[in-house]
N, CA, C and O atoms as CSV, one atom per row, in Angstrom:
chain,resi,resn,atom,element,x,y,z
A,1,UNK,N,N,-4.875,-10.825,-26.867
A,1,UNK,CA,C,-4.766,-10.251,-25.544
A,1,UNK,C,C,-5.249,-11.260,-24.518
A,1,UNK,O,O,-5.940,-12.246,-24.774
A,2,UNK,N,N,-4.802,-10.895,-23.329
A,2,UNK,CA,C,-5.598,-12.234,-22.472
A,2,UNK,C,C,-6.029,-11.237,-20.994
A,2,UNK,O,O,-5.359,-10.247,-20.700
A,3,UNK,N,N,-6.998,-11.602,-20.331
A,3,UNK,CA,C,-7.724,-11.195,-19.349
A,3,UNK,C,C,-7.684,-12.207,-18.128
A,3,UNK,O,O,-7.447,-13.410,-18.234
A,4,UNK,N,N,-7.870,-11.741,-17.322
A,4,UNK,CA,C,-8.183,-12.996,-16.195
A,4,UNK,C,C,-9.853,-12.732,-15.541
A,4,UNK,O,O,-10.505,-11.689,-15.581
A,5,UNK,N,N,-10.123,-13.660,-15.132
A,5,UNK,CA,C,-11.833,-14.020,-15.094
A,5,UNK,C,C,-11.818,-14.841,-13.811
A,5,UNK,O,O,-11.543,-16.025,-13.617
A,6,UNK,N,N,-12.301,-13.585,-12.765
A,6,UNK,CA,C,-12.402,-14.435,-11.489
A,6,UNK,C,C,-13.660,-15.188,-10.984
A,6,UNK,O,O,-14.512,-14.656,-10.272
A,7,UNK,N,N,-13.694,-16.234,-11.336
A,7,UNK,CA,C,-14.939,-17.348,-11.488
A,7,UNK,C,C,-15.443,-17.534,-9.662
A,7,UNK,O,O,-14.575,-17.738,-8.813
A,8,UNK,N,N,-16.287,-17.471,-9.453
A,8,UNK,CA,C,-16.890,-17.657,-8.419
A,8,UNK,C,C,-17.951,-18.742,-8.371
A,8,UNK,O,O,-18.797,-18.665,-9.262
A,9,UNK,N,N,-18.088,-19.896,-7.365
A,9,UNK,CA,C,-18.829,-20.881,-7.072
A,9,UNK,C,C,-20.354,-20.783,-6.497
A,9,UNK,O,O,-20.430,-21.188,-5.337
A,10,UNK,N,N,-21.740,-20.274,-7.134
A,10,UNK,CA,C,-22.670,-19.727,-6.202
A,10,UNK,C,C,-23.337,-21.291,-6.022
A,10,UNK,O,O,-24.397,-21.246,-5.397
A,11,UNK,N,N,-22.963,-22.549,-6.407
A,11,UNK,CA,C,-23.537,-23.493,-5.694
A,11,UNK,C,C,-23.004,-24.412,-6.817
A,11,UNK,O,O,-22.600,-24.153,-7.951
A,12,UNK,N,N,-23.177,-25.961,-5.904
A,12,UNK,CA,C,-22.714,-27.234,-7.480
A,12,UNK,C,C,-22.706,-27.026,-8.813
A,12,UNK,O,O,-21.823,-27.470,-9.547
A,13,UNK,N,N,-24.160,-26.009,-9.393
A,13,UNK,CA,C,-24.748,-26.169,-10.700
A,13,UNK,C,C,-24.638,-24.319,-10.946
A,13,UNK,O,O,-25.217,-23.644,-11.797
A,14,UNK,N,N,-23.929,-23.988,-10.143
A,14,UNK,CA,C,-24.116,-22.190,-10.871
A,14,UNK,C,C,-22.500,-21.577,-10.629
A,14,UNK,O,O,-21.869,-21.672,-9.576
A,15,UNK,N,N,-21.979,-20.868,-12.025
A,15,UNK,CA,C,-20.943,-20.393,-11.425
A,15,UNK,C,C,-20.676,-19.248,-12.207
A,15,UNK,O,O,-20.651,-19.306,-13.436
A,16,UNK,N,N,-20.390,-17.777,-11.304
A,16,UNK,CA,C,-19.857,-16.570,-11.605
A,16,UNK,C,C,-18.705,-16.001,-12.047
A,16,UNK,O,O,-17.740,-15.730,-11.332
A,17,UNK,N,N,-18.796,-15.815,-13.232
A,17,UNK,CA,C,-16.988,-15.344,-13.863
A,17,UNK,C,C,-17.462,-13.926,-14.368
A,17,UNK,O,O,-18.420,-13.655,-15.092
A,18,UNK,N,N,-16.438,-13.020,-13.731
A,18,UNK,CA,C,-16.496,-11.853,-14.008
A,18,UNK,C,C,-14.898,-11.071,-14.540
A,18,UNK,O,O,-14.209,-10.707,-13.587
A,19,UNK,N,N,-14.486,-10.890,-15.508
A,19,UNK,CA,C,-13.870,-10.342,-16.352
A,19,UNK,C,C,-12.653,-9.123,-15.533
A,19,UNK,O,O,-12.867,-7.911,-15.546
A,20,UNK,N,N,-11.794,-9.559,-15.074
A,20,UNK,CA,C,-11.399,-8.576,-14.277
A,20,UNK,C,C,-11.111,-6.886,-15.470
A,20,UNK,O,O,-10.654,-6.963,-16.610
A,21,UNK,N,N,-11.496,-5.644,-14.828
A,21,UNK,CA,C,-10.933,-4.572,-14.908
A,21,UNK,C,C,-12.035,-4.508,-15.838
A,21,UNK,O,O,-11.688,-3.621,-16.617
A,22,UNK,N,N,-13.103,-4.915,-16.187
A,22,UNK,CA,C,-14.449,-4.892,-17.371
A,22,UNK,C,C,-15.482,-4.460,-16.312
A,22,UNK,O,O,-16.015,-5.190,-15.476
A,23,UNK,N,N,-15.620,-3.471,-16.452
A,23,UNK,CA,C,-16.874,-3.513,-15.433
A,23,UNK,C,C,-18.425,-3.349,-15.762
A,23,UNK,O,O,-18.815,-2.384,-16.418
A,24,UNK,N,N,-19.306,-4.339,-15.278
A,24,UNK,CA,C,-20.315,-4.851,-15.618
A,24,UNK,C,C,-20.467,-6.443,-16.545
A,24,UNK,O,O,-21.479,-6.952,-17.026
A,25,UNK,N,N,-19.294,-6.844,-16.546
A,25,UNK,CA,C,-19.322,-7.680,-17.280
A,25,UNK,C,C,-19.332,-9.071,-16.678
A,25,UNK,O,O,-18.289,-9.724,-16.651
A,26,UNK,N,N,-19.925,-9.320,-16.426
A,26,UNK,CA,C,-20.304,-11.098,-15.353
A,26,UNK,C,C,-21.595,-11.950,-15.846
A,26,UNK,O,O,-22.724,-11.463,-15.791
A,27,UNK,N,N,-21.363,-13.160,-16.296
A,27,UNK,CA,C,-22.326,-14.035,-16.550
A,27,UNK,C,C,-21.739,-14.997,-15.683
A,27,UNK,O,O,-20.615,-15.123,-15.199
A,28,UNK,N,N,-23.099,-15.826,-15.598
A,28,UNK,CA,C,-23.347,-17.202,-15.204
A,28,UNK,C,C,-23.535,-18.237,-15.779
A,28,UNK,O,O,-24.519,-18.257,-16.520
A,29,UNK,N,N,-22.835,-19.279,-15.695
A,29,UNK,CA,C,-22.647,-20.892,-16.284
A,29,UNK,C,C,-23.275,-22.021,-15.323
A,29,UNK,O,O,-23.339,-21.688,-14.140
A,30,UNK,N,N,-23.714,-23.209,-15.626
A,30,UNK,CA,C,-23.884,-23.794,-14.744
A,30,UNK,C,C,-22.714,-24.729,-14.282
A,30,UNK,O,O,-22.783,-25.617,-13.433
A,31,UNK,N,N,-21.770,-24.395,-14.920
A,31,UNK,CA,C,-20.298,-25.324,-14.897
A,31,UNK,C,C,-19.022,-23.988,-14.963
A,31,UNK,O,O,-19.096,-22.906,-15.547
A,32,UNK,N,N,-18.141,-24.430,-14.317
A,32,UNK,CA,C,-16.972,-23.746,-14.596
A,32,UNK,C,C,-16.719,-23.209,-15.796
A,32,UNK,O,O,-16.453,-22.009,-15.860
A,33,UNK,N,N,-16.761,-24.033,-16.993
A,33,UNK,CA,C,-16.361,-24.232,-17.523
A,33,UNK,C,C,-17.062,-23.370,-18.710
A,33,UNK,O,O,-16.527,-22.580,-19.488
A,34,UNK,N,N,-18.558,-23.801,-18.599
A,34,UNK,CA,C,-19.609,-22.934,-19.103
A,34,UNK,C,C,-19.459,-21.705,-19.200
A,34,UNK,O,O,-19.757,-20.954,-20.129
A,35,UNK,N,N,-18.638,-21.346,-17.494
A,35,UNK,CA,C,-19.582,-19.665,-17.296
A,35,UNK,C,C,-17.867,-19.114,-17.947
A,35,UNK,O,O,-17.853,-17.959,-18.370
A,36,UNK,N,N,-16.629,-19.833,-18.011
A,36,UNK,CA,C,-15.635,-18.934,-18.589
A,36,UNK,C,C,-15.514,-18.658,-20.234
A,36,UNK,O,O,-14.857,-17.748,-20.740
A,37,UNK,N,N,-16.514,-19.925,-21.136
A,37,UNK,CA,C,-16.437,-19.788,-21.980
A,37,UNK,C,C,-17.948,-18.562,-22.226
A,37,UNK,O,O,-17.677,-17.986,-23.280
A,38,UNK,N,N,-18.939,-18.155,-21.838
A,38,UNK,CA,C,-19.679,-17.241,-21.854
A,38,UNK,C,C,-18.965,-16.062,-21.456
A,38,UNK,O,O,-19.132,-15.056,-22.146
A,39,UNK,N,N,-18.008,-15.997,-20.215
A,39,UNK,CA,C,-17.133,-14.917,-20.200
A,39,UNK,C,C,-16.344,-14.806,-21.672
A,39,UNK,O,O,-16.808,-13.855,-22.302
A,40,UNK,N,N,-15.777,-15.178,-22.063
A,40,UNK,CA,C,-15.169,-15.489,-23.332
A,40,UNK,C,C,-16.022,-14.712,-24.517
A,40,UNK,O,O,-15.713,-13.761,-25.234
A,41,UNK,N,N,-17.004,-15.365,-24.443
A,41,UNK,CA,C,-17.914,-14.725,-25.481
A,41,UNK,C,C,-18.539,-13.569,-25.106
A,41,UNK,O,O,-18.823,-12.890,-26.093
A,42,UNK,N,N,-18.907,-13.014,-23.928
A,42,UNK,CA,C,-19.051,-11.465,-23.877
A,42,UNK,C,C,-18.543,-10.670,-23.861
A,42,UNK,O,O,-19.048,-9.556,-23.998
A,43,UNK,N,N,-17.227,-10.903,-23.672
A,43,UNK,CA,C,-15.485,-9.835,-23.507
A,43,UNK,C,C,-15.395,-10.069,-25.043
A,43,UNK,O,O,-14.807,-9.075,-25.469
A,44,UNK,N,N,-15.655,-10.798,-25.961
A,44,UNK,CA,C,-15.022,-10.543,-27.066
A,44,UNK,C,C,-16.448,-9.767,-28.063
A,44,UNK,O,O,-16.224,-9.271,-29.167
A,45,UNK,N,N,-17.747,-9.785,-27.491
A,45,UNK,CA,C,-18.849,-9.180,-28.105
A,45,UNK,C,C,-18.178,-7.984,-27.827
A,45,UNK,O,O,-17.609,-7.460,-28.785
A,46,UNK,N,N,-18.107,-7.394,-26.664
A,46,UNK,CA,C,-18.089,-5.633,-26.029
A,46,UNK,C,C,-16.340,-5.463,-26.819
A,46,UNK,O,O,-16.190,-4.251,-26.666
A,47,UNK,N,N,-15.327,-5.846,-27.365
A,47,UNK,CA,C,-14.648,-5.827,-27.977
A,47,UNK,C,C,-15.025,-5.546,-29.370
A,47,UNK,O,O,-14.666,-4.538,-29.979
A,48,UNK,N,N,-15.830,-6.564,-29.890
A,48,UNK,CA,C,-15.934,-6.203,-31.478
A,48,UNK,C,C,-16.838,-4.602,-31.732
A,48,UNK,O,O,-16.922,-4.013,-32.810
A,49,UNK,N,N,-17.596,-4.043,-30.065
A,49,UNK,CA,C,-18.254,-2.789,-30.753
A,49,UNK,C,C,-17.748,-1.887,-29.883
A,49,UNK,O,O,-18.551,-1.010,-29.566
A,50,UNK,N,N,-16.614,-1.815,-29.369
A,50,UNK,CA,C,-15.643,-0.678,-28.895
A,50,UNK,C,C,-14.038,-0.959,-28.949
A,50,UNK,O,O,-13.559,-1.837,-29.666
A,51,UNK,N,N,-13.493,-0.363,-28.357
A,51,UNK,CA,C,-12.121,-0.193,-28.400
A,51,UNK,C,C,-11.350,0.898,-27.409
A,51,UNK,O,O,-11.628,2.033,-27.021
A,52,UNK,N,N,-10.160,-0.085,-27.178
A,52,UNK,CA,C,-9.455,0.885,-26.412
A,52,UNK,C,C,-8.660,1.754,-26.533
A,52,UNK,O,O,-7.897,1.793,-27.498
A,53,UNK,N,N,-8.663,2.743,-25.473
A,53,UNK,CA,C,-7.362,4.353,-26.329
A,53,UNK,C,C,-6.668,5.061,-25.037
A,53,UNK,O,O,-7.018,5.286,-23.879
A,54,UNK,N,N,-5.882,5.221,-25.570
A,54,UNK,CA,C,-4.890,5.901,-24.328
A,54,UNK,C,C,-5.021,7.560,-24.335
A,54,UNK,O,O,-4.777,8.097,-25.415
A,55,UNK,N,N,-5.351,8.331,-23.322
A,55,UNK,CA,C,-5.327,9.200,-23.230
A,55,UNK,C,C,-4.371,10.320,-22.576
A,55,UNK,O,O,-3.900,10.073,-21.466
A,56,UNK,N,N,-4.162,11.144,-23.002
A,56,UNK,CA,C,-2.764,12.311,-21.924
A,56,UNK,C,C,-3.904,13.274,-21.209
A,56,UNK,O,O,-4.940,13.724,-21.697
A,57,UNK,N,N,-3.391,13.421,-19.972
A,57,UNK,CA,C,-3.593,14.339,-19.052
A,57,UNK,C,C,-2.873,15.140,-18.728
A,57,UNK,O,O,-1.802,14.634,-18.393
A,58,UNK,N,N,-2.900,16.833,-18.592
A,58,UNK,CA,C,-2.017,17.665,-18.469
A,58,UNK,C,C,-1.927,17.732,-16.977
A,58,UNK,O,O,-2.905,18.168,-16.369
A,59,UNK,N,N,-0.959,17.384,-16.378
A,59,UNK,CA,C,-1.069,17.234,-15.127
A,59,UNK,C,C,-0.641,18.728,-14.461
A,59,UNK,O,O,-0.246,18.555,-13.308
A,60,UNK,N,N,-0.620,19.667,-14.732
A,60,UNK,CA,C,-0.829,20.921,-14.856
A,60,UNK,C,C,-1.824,21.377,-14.811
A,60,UNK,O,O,-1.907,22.563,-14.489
A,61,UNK,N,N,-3.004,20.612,-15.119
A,61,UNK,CA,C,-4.666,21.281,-15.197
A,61,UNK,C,C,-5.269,20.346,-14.021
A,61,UNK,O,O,-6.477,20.465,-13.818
A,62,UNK,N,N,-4.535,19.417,-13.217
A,62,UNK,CA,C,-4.581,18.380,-12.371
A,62,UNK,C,C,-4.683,18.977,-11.323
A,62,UNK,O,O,-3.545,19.377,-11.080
A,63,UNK,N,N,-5.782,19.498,-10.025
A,63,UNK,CA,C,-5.456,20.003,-8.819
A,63,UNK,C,C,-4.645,19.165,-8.115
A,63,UNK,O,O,-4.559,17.966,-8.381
A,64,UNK,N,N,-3.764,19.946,-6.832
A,64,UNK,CA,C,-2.388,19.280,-6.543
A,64,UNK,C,C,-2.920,19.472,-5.068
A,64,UNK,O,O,-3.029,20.608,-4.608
A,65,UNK,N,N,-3.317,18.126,-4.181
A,65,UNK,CA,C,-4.302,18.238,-3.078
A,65,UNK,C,C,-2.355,18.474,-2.074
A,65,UNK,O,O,-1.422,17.679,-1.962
A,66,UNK,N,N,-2.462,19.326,-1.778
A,66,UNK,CA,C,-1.589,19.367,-0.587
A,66,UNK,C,C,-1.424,19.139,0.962
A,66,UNK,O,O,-2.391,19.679,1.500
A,67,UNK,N,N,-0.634,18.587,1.862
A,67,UNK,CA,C,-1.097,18.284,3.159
A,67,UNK,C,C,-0.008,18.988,3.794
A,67,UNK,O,O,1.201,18.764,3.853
A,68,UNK,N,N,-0.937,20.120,4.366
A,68,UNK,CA,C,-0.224,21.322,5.494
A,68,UNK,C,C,1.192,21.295,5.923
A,68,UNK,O,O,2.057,22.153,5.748
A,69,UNK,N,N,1.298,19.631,6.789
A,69,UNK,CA,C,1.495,19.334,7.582
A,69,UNK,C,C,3.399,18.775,7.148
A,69,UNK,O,O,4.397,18.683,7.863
A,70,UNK,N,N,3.171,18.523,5.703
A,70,UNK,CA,C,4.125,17.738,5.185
A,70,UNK,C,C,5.106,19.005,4.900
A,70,UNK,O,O,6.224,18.670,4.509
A,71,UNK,N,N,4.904,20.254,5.016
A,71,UNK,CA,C,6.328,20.877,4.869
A,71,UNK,C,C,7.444,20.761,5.735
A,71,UNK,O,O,8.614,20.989,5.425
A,72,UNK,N,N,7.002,20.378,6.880
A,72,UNK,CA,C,7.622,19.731,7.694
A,72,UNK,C,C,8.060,18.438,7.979
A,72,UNK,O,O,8.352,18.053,9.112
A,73,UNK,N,N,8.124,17.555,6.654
A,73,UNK,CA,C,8.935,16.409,7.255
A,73,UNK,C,C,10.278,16.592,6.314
A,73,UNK,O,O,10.703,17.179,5.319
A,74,UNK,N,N,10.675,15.551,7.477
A,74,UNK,CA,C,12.034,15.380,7.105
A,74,UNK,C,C,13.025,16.836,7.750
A,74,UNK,O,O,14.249,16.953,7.681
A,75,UNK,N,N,12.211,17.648,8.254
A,75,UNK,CA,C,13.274,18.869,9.230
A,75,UNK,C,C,14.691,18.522,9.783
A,75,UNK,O,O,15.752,19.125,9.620
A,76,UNK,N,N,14.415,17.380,10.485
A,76,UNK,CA,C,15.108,17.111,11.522
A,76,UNK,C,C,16.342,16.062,10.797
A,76,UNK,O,O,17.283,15.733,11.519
A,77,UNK,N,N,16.307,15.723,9.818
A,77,UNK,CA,C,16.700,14.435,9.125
A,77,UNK,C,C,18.732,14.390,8.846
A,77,UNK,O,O,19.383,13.450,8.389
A,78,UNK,N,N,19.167,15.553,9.253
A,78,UNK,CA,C,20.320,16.171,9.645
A,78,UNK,C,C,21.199,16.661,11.437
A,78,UNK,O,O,22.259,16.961,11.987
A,79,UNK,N,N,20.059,16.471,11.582
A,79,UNK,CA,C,20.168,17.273,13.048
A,79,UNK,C,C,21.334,15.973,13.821
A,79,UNK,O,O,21.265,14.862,13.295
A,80,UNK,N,N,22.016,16.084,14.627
A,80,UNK,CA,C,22.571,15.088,15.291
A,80,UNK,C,C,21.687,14.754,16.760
A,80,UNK,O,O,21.564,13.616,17.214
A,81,UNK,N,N,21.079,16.061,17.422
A,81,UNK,CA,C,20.261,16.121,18.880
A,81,UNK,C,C,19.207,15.418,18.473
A,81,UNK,O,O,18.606,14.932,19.431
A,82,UNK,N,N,18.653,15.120,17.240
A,82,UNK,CA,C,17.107,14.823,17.095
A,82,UNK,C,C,17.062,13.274,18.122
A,82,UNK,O,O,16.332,13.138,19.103
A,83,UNK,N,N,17.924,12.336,17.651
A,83,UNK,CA,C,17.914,10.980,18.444
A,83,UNK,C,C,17.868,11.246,19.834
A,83,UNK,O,O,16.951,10.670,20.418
A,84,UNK,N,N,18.756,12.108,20.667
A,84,UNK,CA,C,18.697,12.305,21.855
A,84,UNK,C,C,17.729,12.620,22.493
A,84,UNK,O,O,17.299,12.153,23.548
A,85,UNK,N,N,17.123,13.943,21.456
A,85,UNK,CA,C,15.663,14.655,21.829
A,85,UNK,C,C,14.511,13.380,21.975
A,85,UNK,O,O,13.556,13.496,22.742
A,86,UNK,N,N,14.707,12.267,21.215
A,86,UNK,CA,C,13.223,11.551,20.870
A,86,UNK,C,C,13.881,10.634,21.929
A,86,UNK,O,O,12.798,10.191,22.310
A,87,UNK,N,N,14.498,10.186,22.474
A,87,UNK,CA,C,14.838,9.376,23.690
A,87,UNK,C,C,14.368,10.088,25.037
A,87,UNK,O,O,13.973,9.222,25.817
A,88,UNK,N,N,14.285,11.224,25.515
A,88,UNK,CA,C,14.347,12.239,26.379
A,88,UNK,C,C,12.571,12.311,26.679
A,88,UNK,O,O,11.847,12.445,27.666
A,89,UNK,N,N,12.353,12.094,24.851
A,89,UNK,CA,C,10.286,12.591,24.893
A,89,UNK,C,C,10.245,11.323,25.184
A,89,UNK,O,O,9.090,11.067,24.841
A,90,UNK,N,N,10.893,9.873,25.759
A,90,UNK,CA,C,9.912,8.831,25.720
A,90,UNK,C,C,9.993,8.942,27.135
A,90,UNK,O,O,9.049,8.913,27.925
A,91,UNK,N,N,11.649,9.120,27.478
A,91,UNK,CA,C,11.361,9.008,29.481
A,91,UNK,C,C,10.216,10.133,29.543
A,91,UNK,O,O,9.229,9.693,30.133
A,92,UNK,N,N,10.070,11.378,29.131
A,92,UNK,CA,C,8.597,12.010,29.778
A,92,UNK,C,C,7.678,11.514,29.735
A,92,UNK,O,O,6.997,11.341,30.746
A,93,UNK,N,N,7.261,11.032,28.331
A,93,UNK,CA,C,6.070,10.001,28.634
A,93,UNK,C,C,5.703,9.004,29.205
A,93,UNK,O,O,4.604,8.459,29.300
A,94,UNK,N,N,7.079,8.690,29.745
A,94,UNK,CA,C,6.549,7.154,30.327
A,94,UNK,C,C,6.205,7.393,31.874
A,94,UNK,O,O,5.475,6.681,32.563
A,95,UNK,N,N,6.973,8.690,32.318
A,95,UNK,CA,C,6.711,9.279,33.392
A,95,UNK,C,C,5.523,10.067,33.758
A,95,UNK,O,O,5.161,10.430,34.878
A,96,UNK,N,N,4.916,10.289,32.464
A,96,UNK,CA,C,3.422,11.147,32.632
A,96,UNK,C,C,2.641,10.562,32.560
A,96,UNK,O,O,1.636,10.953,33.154
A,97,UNK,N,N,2.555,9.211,31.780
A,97,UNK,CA,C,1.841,7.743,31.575
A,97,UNK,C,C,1.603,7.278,33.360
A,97,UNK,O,O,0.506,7.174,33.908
A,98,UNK,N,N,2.911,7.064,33.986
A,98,UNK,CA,C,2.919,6.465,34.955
A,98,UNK,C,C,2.197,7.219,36.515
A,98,UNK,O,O,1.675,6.737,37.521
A,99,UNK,N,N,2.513,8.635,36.044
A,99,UNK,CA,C,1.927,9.779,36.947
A,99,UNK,C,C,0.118,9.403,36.672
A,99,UNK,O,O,-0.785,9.585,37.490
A,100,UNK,N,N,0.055,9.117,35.954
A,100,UNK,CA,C,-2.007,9.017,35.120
A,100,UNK,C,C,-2.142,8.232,35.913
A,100,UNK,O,O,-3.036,8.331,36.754
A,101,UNK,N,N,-1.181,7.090,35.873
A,101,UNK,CA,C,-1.976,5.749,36.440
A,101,UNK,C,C,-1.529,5.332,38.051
A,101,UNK,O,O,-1.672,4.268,38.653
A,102,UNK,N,N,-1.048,6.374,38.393
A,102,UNK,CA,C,-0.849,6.149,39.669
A,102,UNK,C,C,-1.477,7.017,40.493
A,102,UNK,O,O,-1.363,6.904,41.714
């Protein structure tokens, strides 16, 4: 399998590689080179005493967060007036805009 290990520079002589999607898993090297082969060797320690597994979710037992607001889109998405209508709301606004600032 292969991982990627985003190595970070904390100065000339120290450097941070942390194991992407492993979490907690980051050592320090004093070389590049050091800290990916210590990455190396701790991703494959936490490997030899676990393992990975795929799990199913009944997405049926999943609450289904709903937004009010969305039964309403797409209403208009037939209409032929809708373009006319939304041309019509900009001259008002630009006229109620201009009424504010005058």
């Amino acid at each position: 399998m292969q991982y990627q290990v985003f190595i970070q520079s904390q100065s000339e002589q120290s450097f941070i590689a942390s194991v992407v999607g492993m979490p907690n898993l980051t050592v320090e090297g004093r070389t590049e080179t050091e800290a990916i082969a210590l990455a190396k060797a701790a991703l494959e320690s936490q490997l030899a005493t676990g393992k990975f597994v795929t799990i199913e979710v009944d997405p049926i037992l999943q609450p289904i967060r709903t937004v009010p607001e969305m039964k309403y889109a797409g209403i208009f998405a037939d209409d032929p007036t809708f373009d006319d209508f939304m041309e019509k709301l900009a001259v008002i606004r630009k006229q109620a805009n201009a009424a504010e600032d005058g």
